[in-house]
C-alpha positions as a printed NumPy array, in Angstrom:
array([[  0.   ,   0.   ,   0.   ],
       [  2.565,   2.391,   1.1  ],
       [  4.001,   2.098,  -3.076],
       [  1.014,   1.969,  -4.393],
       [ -0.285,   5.233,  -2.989],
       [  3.165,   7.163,  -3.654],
       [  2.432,   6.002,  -7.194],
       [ -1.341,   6.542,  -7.147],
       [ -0.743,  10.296,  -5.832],
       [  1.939,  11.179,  -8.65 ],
       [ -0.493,  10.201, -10.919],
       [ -3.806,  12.279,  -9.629],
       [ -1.62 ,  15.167,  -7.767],
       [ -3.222,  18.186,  -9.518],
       [ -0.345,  20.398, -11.179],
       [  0.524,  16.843, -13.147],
       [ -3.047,  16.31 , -13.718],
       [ -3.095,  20.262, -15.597],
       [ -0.032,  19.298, -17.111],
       [ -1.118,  16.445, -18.84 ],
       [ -4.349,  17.715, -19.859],
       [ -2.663,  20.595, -21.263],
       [  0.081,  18.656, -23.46 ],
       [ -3.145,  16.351, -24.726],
       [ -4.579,  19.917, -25.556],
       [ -1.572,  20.944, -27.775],
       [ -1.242,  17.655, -29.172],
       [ -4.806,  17.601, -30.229],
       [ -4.602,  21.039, -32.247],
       [ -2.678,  18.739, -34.923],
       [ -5.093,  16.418, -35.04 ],
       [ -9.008,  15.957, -36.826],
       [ -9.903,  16.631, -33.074],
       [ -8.702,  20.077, -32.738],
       [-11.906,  21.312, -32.019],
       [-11.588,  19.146, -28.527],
       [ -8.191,  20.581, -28.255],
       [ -9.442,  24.086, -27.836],
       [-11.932,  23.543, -26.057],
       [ -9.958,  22.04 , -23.42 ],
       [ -7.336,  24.73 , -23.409],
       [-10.051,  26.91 , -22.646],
       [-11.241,  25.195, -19.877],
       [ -7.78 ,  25.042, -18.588],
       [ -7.353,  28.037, -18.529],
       [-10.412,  29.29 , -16.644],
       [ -9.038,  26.543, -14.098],
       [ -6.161,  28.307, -13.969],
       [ -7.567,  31.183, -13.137],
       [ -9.419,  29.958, -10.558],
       [ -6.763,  28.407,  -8.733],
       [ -4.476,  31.708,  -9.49 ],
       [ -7.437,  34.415,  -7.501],
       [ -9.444,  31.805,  -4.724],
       [ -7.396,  30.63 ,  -1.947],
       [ -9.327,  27.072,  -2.546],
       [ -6.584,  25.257,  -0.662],
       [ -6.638,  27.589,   2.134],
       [-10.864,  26.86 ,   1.942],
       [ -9.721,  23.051,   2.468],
       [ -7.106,  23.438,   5.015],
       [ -8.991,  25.322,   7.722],
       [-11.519,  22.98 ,   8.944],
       [ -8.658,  20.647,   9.412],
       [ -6.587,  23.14 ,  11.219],
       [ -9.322,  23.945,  13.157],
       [-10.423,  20.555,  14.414],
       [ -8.767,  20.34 ,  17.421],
       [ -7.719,  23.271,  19.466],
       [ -3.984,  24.764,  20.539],
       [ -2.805,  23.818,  23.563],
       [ -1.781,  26.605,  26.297],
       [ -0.325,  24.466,  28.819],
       [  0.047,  20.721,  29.052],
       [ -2.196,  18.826,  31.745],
       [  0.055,  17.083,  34.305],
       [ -2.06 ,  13.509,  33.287],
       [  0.024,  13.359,  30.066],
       [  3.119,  11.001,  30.823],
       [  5.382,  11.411,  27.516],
       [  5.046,  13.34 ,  24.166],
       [  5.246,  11.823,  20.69 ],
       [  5.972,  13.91 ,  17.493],
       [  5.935,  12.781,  13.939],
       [  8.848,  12.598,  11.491],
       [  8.343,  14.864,   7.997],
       [ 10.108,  17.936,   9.466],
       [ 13.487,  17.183,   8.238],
       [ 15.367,  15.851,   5.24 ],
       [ 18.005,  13.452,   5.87 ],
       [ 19.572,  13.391,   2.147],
       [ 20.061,  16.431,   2.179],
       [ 21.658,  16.659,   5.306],
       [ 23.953,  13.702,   4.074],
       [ 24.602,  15.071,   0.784],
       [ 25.845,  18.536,   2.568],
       [ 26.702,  17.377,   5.999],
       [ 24.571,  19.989,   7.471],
       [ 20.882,  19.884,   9.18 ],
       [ 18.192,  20.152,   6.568],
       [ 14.524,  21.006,   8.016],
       [ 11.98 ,  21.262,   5.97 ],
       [  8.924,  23.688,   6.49 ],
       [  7.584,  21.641,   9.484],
       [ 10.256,  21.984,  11.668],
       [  7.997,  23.391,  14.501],
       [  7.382,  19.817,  15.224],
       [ 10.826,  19.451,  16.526],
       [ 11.333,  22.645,  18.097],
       [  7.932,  22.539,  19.786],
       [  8.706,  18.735,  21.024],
       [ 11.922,  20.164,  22.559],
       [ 10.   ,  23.221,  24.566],
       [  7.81 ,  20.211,  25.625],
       [ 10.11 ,  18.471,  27.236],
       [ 12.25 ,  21.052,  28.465],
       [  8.834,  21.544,  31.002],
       [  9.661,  18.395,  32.849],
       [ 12.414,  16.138,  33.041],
       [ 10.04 ,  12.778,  33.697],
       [  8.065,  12.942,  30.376],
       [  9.145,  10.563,  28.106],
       [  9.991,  11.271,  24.616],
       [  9.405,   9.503,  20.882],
       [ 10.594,  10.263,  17.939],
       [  8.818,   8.602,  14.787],
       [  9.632,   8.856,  11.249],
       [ 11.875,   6.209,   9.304],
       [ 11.402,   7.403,   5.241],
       [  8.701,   8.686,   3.427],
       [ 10.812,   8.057,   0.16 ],
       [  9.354,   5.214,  -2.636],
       [ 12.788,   4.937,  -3.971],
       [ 15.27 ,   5.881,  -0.824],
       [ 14.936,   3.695,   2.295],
       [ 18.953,   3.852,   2.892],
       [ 18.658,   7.14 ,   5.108],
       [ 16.268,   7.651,   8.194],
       [ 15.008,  10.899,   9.88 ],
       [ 16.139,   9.646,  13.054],
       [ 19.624,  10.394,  11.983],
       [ 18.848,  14.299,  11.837],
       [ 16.75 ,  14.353,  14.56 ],
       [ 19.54 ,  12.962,  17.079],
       [ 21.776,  15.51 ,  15.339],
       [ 19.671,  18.905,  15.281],
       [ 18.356,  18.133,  19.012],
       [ 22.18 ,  17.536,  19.595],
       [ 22.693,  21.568,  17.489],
       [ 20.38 ,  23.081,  19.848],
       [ 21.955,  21.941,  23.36 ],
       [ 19.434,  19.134,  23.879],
       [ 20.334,  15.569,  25.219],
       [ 19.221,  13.321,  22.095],
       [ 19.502,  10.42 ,  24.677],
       [ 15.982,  11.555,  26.219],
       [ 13.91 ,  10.654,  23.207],
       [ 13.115,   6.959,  22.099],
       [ 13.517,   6.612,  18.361],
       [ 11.386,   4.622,  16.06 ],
       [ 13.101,   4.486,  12.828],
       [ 11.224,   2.244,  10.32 ],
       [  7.85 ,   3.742,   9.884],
       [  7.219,   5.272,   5.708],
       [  3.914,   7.035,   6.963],
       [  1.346,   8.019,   9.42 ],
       [ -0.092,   4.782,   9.807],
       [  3.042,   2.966,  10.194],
       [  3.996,   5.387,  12.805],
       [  1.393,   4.769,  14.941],
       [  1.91 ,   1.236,  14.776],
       [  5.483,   0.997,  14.953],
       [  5.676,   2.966,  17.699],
       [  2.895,   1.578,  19.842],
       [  5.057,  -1.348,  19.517],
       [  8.274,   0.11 ,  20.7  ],
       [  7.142,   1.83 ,  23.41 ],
       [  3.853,  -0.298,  24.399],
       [  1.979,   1.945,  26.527],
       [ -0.523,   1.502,  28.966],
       [ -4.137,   2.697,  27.349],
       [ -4.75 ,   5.123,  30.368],
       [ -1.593,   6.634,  30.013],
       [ -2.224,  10.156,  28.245],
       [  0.463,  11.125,  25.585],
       [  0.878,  14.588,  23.76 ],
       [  0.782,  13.76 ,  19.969],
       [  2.853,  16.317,  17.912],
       [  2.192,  17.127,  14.239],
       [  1.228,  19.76 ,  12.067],
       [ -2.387,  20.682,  12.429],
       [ -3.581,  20.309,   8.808],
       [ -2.149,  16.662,   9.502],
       [ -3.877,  16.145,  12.818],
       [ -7.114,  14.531,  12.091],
       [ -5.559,  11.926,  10.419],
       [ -2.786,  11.526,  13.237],
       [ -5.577,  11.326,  16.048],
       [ -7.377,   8.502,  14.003],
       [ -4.47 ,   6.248,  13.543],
       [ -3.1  ,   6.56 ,  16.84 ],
       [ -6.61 ,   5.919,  18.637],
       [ -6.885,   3.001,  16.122],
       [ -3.552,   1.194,  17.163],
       [ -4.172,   1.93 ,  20.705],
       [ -2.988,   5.096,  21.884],
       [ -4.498,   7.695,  24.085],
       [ -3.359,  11.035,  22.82 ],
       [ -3.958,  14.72 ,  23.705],
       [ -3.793,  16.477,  19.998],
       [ -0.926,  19.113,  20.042],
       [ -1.078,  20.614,  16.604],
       [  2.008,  23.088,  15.348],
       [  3.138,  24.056,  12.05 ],
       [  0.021,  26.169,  11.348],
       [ -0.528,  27.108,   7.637],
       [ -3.826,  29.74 ,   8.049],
       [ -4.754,  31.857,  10.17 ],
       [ -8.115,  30.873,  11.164],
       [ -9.654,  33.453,  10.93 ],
       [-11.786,  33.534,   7.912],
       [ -9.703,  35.891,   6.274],
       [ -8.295,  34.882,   3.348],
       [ -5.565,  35.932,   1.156],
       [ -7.183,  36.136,  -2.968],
       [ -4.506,  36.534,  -6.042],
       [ -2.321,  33.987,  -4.371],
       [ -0.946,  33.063,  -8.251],
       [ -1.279,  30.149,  -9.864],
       [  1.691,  28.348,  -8.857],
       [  0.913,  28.777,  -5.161],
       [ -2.67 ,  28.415,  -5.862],
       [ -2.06 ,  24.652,  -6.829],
       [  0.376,  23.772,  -3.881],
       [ -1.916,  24.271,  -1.397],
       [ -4.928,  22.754,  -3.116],
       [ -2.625,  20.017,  -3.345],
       [ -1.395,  19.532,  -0.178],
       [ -4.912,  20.327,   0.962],
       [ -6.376,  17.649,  -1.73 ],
       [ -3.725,  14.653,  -0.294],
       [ -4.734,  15.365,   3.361],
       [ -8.552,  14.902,   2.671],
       [ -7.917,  12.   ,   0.179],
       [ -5.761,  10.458,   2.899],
       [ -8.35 ,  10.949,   5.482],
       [-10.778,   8.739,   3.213],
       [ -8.385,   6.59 ,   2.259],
       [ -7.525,   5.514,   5.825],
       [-10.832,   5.38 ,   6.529],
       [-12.056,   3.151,   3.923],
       [ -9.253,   0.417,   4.816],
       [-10.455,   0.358,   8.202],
       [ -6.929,   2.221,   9.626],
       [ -8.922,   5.173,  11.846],
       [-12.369,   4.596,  13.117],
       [-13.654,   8.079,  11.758],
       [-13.184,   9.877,   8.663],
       [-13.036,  13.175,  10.721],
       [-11.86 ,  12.316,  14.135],
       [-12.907,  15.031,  16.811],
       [-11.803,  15.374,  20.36 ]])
């Protein structure tokens, strides 16, 4: 599964989807079909439009951002923290031999303020390689070395190494650490990707207090229009993958809600 949706999502991830519409566009111009053809430029390019004035992403991201709230101070029932891998990439860091983050680093440096509140909460780390084709490097390896950077003992945190995604995370690391399903843990991730966190983690056994960082909105309703087309399409895209993974785990029985809620 874990191939077959990195494949599936290069295939149906939107900018490649436009792309390939448009070339079949072109192509069709030289053909008896070039009626179709320019027809379906058109069309692209009112999509394009679209996606270059209405923050439609931004529409998609904010009830997910919004599903659980912050957290102001961490109840003294929660007995260790656990933060997802995807903040950092390792080749990269190998290929330059310094510490490459990546735009989620807040769920390392927020982990670290975590702990820093009390010496007897117990730490995890979990995030192997999200890579199809590179399984030869793991996040851990980064991890150990920017807590290391920032004058924090990497020896606090227990680090689960094999996981490719969410699901495997939660799994993999229920099995490492085996906790007790009364203790309370703080689960660390970005908030867009917390829904989906909280239902795989209650699935595999966990009891988890949602702590979502790396905030990509505001919340507010306000919303930014004339984004451009390029940035238009990321976030529908990243927006697009987190509801179509939400589904998706959901359908193959891996969360026990399509929306989990507190």
């Amino acid at each position: 599964m874990f191939a077959f949706s990195k494949i599936i999502w290069w295939i149906v991830e939107p900018s490649n989807v436009f792309l390939a519409l448009f070339v079949a566009g072109i192509a069709l111009l030289w053909t008896p079909w070039r009626r179709v053809g320019r027809r379906l430029l058109a069309c692209l390019a009112v999509v394009a439009v679209v996606f270059a004035i209405f923050p439609i992403g931004t529409w998609m991201i904010v009830p997910l951002e919004n599903r659980f709230p912050q957290v102001r101070e961490l109840p003294s029932s929660v007995v260790g923290v656990v933060t997802l891998g995807g903040a950092v990439n390792q080749f990269m860091t190998a290929a330059r031999n310094q510490s490459s983050l990546s735009g989620g680093v807040e769920r390392l440096t927020e982990f670290v303020a975590v702990a820093r509140l009390s010496s007897k909460l117990r730490l995890v780390y979990t995030g192997g390689s999200g890579s199809l084709m590179r399984q030869d490097l793991k996040e851990t390896v980064v991890a150990r070395r920017f807590f290391k950077e920032i004058g924090f003992d990497p020896e606090r945190v227990v680090y689960e190494d094999q996981s490719r995604n969410t699901y495997e995370n939660a799994i993999m690391s229920y099995a490492l650490i085996r906790p007790d399903p009364d203790e309370s843990w703080a689960l660390i991730t970005s908030a867009m990707h917390m829904p989906r966190s909280v239902g795989v983690f209650r699935k595999a056994g966990w009891k988890v207090l949602p702590y979502p960082v790396d905030f990509k909105t505001e919340g507010t309703g306000q919303f930014k229009y004339f984004q451009g087309l390029a940035s238009g399409f990321g976030t529908f895209g990243t927006a697009l993958k987190e509801w179509i993974g939400l589904i998706g785990y959901r359908v193959l029985g891996r969360t026990n809600s399509i929306f989990p809620s507190a």
